[in-house]
N, C-alpha and C positions, 0 to 999 in steps of 0.2 A: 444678479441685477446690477444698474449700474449705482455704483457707490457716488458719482457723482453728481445726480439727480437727488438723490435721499442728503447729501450735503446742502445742496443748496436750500433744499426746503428748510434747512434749520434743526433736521436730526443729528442727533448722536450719534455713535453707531460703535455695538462691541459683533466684530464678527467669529465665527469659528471656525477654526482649520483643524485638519490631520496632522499637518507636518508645519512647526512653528517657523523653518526657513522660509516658508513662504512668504510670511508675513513679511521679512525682510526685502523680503523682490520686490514686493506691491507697494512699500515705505521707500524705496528707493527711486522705483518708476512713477510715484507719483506723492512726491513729498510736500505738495501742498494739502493734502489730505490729512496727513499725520495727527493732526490735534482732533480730528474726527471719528478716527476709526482705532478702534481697540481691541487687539488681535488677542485671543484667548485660545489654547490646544486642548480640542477633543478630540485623540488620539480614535478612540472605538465609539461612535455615537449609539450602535445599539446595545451597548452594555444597559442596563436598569437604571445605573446614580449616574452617566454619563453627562449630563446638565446639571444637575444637582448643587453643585458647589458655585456656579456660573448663576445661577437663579439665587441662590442664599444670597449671594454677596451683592446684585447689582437687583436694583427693581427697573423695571420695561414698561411702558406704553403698548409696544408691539413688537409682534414676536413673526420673523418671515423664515420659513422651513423652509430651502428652497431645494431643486434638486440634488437626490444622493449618485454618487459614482457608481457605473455599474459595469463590472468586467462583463466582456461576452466572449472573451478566453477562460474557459476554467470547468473542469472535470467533474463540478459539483453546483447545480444550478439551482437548486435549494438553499444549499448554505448562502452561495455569492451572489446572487441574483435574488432571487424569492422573499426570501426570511430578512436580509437585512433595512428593506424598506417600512415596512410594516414594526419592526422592532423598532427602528428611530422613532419611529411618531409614538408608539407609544413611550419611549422612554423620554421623547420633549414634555408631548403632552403632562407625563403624570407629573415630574419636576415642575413644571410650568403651573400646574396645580396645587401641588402643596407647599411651593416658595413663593409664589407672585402677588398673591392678593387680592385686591380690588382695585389696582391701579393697572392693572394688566388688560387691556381692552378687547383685544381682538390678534389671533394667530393667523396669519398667511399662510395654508401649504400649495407649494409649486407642484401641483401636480401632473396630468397629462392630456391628452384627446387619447392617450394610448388606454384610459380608462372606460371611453366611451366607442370608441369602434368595434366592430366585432370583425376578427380576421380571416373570419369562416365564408366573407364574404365572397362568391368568384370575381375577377375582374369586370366580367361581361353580366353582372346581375342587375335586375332589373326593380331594385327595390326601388320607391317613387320619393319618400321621404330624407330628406339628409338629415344627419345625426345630430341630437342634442344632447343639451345637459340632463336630459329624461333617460339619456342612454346609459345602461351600463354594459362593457365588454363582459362574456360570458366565460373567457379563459379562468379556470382554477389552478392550483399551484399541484393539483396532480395531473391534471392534463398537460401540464406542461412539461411535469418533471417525466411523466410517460412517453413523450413527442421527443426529448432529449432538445428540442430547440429554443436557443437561447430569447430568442425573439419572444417565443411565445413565455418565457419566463419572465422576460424585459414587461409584456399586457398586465400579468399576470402579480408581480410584486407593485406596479400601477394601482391596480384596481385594490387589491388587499390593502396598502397603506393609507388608502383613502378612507374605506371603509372602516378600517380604524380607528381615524382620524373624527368621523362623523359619529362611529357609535362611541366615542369616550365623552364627546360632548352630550349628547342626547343621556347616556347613564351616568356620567359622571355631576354633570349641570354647573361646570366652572362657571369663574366669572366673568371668561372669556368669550367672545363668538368666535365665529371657524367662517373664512371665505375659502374656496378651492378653486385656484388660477387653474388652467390645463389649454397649455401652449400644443399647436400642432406643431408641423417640423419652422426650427428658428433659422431664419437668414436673418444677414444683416454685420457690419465690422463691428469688429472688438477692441477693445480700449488696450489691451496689451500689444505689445509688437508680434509680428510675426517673423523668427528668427528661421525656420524651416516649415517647408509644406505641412507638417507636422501637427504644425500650431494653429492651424485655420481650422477654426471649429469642425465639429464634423457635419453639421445640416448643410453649410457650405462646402464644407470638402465633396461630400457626397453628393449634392445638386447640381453645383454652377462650377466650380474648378476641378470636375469630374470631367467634362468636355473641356476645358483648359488645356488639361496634362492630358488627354488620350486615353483616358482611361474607357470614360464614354465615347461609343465611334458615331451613334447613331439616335439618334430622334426616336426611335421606335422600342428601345429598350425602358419598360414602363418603370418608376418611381413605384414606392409602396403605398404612399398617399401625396392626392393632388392637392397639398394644402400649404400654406405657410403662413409663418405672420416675423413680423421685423422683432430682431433682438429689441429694439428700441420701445416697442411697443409693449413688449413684456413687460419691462424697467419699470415704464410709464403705469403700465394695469396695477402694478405692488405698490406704486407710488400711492396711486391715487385711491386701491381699496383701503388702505389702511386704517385712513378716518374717516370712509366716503360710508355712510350709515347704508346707506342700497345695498353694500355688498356683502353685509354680514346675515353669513348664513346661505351664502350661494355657493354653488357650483357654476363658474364662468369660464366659457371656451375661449381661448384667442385663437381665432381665425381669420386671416382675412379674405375678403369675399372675392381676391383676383385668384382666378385656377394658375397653381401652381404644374406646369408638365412640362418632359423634357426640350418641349418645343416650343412651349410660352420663357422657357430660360434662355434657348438658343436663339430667337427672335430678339430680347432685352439685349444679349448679349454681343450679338450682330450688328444691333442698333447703334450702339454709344460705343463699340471697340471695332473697328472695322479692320484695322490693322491684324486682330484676331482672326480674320478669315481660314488663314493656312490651319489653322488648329484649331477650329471648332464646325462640328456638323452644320448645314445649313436647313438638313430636313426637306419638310416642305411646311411652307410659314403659315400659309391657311389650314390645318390639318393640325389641330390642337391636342388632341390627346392619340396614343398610340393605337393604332388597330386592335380592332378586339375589347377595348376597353370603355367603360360607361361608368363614370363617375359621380359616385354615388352622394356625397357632399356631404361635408358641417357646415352644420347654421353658426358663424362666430356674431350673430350679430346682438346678442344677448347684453355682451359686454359693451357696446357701444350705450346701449339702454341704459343700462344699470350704472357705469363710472359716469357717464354725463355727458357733455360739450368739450371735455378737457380731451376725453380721449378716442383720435380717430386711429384707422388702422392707414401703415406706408403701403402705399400700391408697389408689388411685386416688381415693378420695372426698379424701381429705386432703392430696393433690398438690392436686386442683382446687380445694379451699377455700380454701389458703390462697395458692395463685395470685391465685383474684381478689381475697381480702382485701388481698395488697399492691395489685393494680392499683386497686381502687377508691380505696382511700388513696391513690393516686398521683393520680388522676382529682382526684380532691378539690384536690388545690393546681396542677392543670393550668388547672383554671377560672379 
């Protein structure tokens, strides 16, 4: 989330990383931060005392879990995919319980829409309802590890880590509440440079700078969900559940209510870079989602309800604009 949102509000802030050089990058790239942010190495988050020492020594207000790393290279999707999502939360939660106290208010976990769709869906199905927070995806971690596919691993350590998340509070009965963010796919620029194609997040790499580079040739090759919502929005939802009393104890989808398809990208993108012609599909503009496909929806409008008047959702034109406007700038000193 953005660290400098949670700055201005007047938080603190101790973050944690894997690898302590990091912190030096982020101190570097943005040294007005520094007296704010206090970088701490949790080297293996789902060991058991892995928080443990980090909660003794500093007391929280609030506590935001945000998403873990997930390889979807790797020979064992159990160990690397599955098991480690589900381990962290309980190894936050129980530290977060036996060292925090009463002054511990409420934990944020970043979790997904990947917890609430079911992938069993066909493209062309005709179910009438779009998906809520009532939903939960039906992948298990042997279905997964049977399927051998990572994807279905990626649902699958989703849904378990949540479910964890929700039964430690309900048995355990800390003094904490539990809100549960779940972003559909994030567009939207990032606060870091982008030194190589590399570096452009992946929701964007994979949406909008997919028809940039050629990767995408065509309008017609489907997206796995028609959804988005702006990085900026996500920042804003942690922001504002934190001490917003509505949110504790929900499950809140970020979605936003414009269809995200490869042809509402290529239209945006058409729009406001026209210089972009030679290298992006032009489709056909009226013709929004690809043949064969019936989009089935999430309702994100929950979250609008529940955070307040502070938080609305960026219309999908303005994610995609000014995604490419950073990439193009970036393109420019790549040459």
């Amino acid at each position: 989330m953005s660290n400098s949102l949670t700055i201005q509000e007047n938080y603190s802030i101790t973050a944690t990383t894997r690898d302590a050089t990091k912190a030096q990058r982020l101190y570097d790239l943005f040294p007005h931060y520094k007296d704010k942010i206090e970088f701490v190495s949790v080297p293996d988050f789902t060991v058991p005392d892995a928080f443990d020492s980090i909660l003794e020594a500093n007391q929280f207000d609030y506590i935001l879990h945000t998403a873990s790393p997930i390889p979807f290279e790797t020979d064992d999707l159990q160990r690397d995919i599955i098991a480690p999502g589900p381990a962290g939360v309980t190894s936050l939660f129980g530290a977060a319980h036996r060292h925090s106290g009463p002054r511990l208010k409420r934990i944020i976990l970043t979790g997904s829409a990947a917890a609430v769709l079911n992938p069993f869906l066909s493209p062309d199905s005709d179910r009438k309802h779009p998906f809520t927070e009532k939903d939960w995806n039906p992948v298990t971690a042997e279905m997964a590890v049977r399927s051998g596919n990572s994807s279905l691993a990626y649902l699958a350590t989703k849904t378990l880590a949540e479910r964890v998340a929700w039964d430690f509070v309900q048995e355990e009965k800390p003094s904490f509440d539990l809100t549960v963010l779940q972003p559909v796919i994030v567009l939207g620029p990032v606060l870091t440079p982008l030194t190589q194609a590399n570096d452009i997040e992946q929701g964007a790499r994979k949406h909008v700078y997919a028809f940039i580079n050629g990767e995408r040739k065509t309008t017609d090759d489907p997206f796995f969900s028609y959804t988005h919502v702006d990085v900026r929005d996500v920042a804003l939802a942690h922001i504002i559940a934190l001490d917003h009393p509505a949110a504790g104890g929900e499950r809140i989808l970020l979605c936003s209510p414009d269809v995200m398809t490869p042809q509402t990208v290529v239209n945006s993108i058409n729009k406001h870079f026209p210089q972009l012609g030679h290298r992006v599909a032009s489709g056909n503009p009226d013709q929004i989602y690809p043949s064969g496909v019936n989009d089935i929806g999430i309702d994100g409008s929950k979250a609008t309800k529940v955070l307040g008047h502070k938080f609305e959702y960026t219309p999908l034109e303005t994610s995609v604009q000014d995604v490419v406007a950073q990439i193009l700038e970036a393109e420019a000193r790549w040459k």
